[in-house]
N, C-alpha and C positions, 0 to 999 in steps of 0.2 A: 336245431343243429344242422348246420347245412352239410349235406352229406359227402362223403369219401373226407372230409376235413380233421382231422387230429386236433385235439384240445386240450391244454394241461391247465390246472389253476394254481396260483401262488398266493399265500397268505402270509404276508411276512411286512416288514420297516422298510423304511427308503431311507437307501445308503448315496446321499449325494453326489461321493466317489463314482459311483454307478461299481467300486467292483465287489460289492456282496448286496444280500438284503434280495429287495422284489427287481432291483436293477440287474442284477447277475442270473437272477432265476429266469427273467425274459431274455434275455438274451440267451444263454442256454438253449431255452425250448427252443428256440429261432434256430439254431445251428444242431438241431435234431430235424429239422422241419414240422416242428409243434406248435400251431396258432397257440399265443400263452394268454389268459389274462389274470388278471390282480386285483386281489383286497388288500388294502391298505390298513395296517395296525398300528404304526409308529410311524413319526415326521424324526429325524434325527439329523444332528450336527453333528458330521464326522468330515474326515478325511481317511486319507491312504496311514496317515501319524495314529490317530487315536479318533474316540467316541468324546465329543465334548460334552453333550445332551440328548436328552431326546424328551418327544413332546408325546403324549400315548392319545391314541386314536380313543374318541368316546365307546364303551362294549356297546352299546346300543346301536353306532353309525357303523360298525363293523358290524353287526347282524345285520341292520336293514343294506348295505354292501353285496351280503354275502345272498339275504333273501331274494333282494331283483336280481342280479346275476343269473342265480340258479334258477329260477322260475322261467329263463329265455333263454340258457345256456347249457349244455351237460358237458363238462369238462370230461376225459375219459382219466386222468388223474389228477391229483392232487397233492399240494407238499404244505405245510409250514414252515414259518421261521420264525423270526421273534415274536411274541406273543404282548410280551410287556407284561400283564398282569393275571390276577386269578380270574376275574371275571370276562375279559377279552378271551383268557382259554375256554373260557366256561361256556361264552356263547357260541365260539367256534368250536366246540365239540359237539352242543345241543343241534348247532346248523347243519355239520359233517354226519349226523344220525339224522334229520329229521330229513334231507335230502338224499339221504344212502349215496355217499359219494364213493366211488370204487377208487381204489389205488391211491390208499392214501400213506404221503410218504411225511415223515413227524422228525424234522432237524428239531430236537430240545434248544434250542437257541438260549444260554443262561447268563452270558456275560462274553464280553466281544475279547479281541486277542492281548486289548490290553488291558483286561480285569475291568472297564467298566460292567458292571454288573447290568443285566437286560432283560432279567424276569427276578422276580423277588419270590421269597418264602413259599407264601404262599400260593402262587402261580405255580410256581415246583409242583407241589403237592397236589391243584388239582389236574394237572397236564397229566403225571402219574396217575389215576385215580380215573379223570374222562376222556381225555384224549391219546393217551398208547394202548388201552385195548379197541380202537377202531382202528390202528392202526395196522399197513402189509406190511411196515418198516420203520424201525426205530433207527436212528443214526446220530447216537452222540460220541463226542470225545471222550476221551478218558476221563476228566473232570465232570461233564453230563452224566455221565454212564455209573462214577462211583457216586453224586449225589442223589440217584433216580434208586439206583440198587441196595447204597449201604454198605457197599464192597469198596476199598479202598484199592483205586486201579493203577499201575504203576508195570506192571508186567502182562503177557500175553496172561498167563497162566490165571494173572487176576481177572482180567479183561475174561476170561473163558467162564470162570466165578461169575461177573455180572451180566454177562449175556444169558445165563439160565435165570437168574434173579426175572433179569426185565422179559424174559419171552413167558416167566411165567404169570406175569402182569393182564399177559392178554394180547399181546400185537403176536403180527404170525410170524416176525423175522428180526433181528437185529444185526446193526452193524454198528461195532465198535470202531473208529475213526484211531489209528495207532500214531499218529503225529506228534503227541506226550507220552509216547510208553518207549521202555528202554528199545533201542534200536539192535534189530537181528542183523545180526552179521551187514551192516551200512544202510539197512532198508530200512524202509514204515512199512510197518504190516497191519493191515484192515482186518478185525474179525465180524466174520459172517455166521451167524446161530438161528438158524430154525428149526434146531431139535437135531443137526447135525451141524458140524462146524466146517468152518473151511475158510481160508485166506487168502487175502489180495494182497501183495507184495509191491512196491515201486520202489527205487531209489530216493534215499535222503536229498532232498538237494537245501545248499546255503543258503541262510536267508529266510525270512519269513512272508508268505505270500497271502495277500488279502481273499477272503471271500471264498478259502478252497471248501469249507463245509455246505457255504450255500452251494458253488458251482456242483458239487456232489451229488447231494441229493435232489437239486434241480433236473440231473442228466438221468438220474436214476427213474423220476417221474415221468421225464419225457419217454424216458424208454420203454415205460409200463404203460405208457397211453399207447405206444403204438404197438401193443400185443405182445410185448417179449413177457418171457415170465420172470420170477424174481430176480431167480438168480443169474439169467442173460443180461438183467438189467442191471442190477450192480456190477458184473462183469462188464456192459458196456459203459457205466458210469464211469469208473475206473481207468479203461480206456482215457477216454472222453478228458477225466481228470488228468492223467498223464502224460497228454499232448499238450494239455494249455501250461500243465508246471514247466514244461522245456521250454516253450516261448515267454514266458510271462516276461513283463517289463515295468518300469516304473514309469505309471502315469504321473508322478507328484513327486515328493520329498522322501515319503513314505515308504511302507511295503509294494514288493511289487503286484502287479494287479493281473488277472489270468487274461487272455486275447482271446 
């Protein structure tokens, strides 16, 4: 690791659009000043419109990925995002323990914004089970949060419900993503649980914008590479987030995309 240098790693799908997936999480890091780099789990055909396909990475080629990486690399965090299957989770949970990866941040990635579906059953199951209790941070949506928990999430109140669910899984913090829960007084409001609660507030804005979950916990990562502790970190993800929703623009036909 060359020294005084910042390093995050991303393990997530390539979103062609470049605005989610491992394309939004490098860039990201980039505008934290985080040398990023990337495993690669999914090849996918999307745009800014919709997910047409996607091709899943062999579990085997994403271990040996993840194995040389780490063996020349120490990333100071770490995030997920789509996963695609149980055994791709499987390996990249086996890898994230047998490497002690610090700061690891776990987007549930389960199906993109327009319901194509992006981890199956199974892969649910064992993401809950191997990979959120290695986790400093869980960060699903409302639909992640009430499939992982069992809590049907539609209100703060529920969202409050599955944040004790999932922190009692094992990971040290959750963050409920409020983008699908009924809207306080014009705002989305973020819940934050690690045995104490507390909320991140933005303004609604129109329109639907591509990539804000990766761009999230991408900023969250990098901010935990560079020494903040959790909850600086989600406060400056947050931030972070709510600079690029003011600008965001449409690179395509599509949702807009963050800058």
């Amino acid at each position: 690791m060359s020294r005084g240098m910042t390093i995050a790693l991303t393990i997530a799908g390539s979103d062609p659009s470049g605005g989610a997936g491992l394309q939004a999480d490098l860039r990201t890091f980039a505008a934290f000043g985080v040398y990023g780099c990337a495993v690669v789990t999914a090849l996918t055909v999307q745009n800014t419109q919709r997910v047409l396909s996607a091709r899943i990475v062999p579990p085997g080629f994403v271990r040996e990925q993840l194995d040389h990486l780490l063996a020349d690399v120490r990333p100071h965090a770490a995030k997920t995002g789509m996963l695609g299957t149980a055994s791709i989770v499987g390996e990249v949970a086996r890898a994230i323990a047998q490497h002690r990866l610090p700061n690891l941040v776990v987007d549930p990635v389960m199906r993109a914004k327009d319901g194509s579906a992006l981890l199956d059953e199974k892969g649910t199951l064992v993401l809950k089970e191997r990979l959120l209790p290695l986790a400093a941070l869980v960060t699903p949506n409302a639909f992640e949060a009430a499939t992982l928990s069992g809590v049907e999430v539609e209100t703060l109140d529920d969202a409050r419900r599955a944040a004790e669910k999932l922190l009692a899984i094992g990971c040290r913090a959750v963050l409920i993503k409020g983008g699908h829960l009924r809207r306080e007084k014009g705002q989305v409001v973020d819940l934050f649980y690690d045995g104490s609660f507390r909320t991140f507030a933005h303004p609604a804005r129109r329109g639907e914008v591509h990539g804000t979950g990766c761009v999230l916990s991408a900023a969250i990562a990098a901010s935990l590479a560079k020494g903040r502790s959790l909850i600086e970190a989600v406060g400056e993800g947050h931030e972070f987030l709510s600079r690029g929703l003011a600008r965001a623009q449409k690179v395509g036909h599509g949702r807009r995309c963050l800058l």
